[in-house]
C-alpha positions in Angstrom: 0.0 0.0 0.0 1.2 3.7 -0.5 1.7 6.1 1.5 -0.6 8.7 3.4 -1.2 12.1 1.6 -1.7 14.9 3.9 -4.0 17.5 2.5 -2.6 20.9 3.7 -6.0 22.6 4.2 -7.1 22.8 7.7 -11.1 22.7 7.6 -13.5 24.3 10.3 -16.0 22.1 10.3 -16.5 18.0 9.7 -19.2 18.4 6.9 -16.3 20.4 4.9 -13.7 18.3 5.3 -15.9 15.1 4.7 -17.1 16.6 1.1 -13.4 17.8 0.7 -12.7 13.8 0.9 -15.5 12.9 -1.1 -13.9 15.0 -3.7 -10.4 14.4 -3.3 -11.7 10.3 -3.6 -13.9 10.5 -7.2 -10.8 13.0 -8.5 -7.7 10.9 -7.4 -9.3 7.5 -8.4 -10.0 8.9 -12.4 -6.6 10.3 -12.3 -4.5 7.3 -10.7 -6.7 4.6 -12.9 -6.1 3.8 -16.5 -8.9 2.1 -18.9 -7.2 -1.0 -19.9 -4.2 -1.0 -17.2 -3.7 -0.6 -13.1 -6.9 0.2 -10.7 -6.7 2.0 -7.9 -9.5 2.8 -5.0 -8.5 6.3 -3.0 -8.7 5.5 1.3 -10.0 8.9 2.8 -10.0 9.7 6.5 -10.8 12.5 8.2 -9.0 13.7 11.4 -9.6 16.1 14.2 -7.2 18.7 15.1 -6.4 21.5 17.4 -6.8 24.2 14.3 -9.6 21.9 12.8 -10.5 19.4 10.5 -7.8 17.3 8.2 -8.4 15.1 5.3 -5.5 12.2 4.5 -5.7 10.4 1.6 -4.2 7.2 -0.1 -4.5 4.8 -3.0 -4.9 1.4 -3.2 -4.2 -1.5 -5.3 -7.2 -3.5 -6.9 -5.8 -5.4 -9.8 -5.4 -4.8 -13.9 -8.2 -4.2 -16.0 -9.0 -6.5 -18.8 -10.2 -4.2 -21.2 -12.7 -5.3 -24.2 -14.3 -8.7 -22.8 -15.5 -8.7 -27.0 -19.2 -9.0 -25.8 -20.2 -7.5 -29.4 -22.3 -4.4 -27.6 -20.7 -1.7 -28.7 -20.9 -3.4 -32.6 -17.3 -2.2 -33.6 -15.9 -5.9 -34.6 -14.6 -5.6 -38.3 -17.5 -7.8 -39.0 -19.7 -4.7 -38.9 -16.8 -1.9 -39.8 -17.0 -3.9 -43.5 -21.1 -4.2 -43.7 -21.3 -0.3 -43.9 -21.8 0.9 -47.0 -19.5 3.4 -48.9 -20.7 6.6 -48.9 -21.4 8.7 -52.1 -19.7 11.9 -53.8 -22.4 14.4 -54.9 -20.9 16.7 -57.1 -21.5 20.4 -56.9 -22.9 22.0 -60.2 -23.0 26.0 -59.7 -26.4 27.3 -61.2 -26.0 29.0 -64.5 -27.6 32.9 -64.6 
């Protein structure tokens, strides 16, 4: 597991510094995951201080993703890239005065 990452914000109340890690959780997880590669989940908690609230945060290791599982729902096999028919060139004919 990695490290804790200490937010440097000091928040005055709880509700803050919960939506602050709510936040910091959704962001960090897009940013630190890749579509076909490494997943991570972000670990939030929130601790009590003498100035006020602070958030820590850390990422976590859940595995590779696979990727395409070729379920044929998004209908982009080359099967169906070569059914589509070739479009057609109109021709522009400037009208005569």
């Amino acid at each position: 597991m990695e490290e804790w990452v200490m937010v440097n914000k000091v928040f005055p109340t709880e509700e803050k510094a919960l939506k602050a890690a709510n936040i910091i959780s959704i962001t960090e997880s897009r940013l630190q995951s890749s579509p076909n590669g490494a997943k991570y989940d972000i670990e939030t908690e929130i601790l009590q201080t003498d100035e006020g609230w602070q958030v820590r945060w850390r990422k976590v290791f859940l595995g590779f993703g696979g990727g395409c599982s070729g379920c044929g729902s998004c209908n982009t096999g080359p099967e169906q890239r070569q059914a589509a028919k070739p479009g057609r060139i109109l021709e522009f004919k400037p009208r005569s005065k």
